[in-house]
C-alpha positions in Angstrom: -7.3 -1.7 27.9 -8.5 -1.2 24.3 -8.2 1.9 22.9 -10.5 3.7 19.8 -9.3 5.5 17.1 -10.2 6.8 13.7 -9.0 5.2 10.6 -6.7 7.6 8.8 -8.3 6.4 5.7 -11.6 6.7 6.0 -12.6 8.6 9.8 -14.3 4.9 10.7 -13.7 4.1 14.5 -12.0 1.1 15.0 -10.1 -0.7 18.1 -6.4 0.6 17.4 -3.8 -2.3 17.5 -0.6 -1.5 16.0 -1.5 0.3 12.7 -3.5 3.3 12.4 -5.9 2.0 10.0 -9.3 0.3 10.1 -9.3 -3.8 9.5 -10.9 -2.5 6.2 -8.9 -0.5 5.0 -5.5 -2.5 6.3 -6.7 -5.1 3.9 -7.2 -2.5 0.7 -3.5 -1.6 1.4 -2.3 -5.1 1.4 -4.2 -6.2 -1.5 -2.6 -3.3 -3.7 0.9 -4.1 -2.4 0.5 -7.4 -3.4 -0.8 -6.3 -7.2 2.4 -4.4 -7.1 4.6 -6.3 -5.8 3.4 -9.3 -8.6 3.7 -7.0 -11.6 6.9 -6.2 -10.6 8.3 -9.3 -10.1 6.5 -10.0 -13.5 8.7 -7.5 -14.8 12.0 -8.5 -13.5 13.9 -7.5 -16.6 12.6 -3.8 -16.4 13.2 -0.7 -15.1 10.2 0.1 -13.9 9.4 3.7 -13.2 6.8 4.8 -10.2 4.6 6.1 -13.3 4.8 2.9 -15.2 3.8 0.9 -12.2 0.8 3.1 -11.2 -0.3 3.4 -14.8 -0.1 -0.9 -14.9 -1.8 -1.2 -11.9 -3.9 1.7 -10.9 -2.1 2.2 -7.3 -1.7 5.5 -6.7 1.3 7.2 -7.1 1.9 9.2 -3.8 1.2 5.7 -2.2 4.2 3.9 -5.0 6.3 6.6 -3.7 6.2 6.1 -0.1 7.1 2.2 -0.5 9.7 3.0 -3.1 11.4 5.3 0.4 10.4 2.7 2.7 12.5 0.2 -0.1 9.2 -2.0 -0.1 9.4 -2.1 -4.1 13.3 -3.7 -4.0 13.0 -6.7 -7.0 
């Protein structure tokens, strides 16, 4: 059985599969891990600070901070 939820993005209902956000707003997500995840891969040499990658790339910091926990921002 399908089962409705709200985004906790944006409030849109969507059909809930495993994530808690909207198709939409799944794909925002990805698309600014992967602008992360290229400039710092770019930056290989560097130590990078949460600040220097959300002033490179306009992700926001709270959001930086959470991957850097989860160890999603490991070079």
């Amino acid at each position: 059985m399908t089962e409705l939820a709200h985004c906790t993005e944006c409030g849109k209902l969507f059909v809930q599969t495993t994530y808690d956000l909207c198709p939409s707003c799944r794909q925002e997500l990805e698309k600014k891990y992967e602008t992360v995840f290229d400039y710092i891969h770019q930056k290989e040499s560097q130590d990078l600070t949460v600040s220097d990658i959300h002033r490179a790339t306009g992700v926001e910091e709270n959001l930086l901070n959470k991957w850097q926990e989860e160890g999603k921002l490991e070079k």
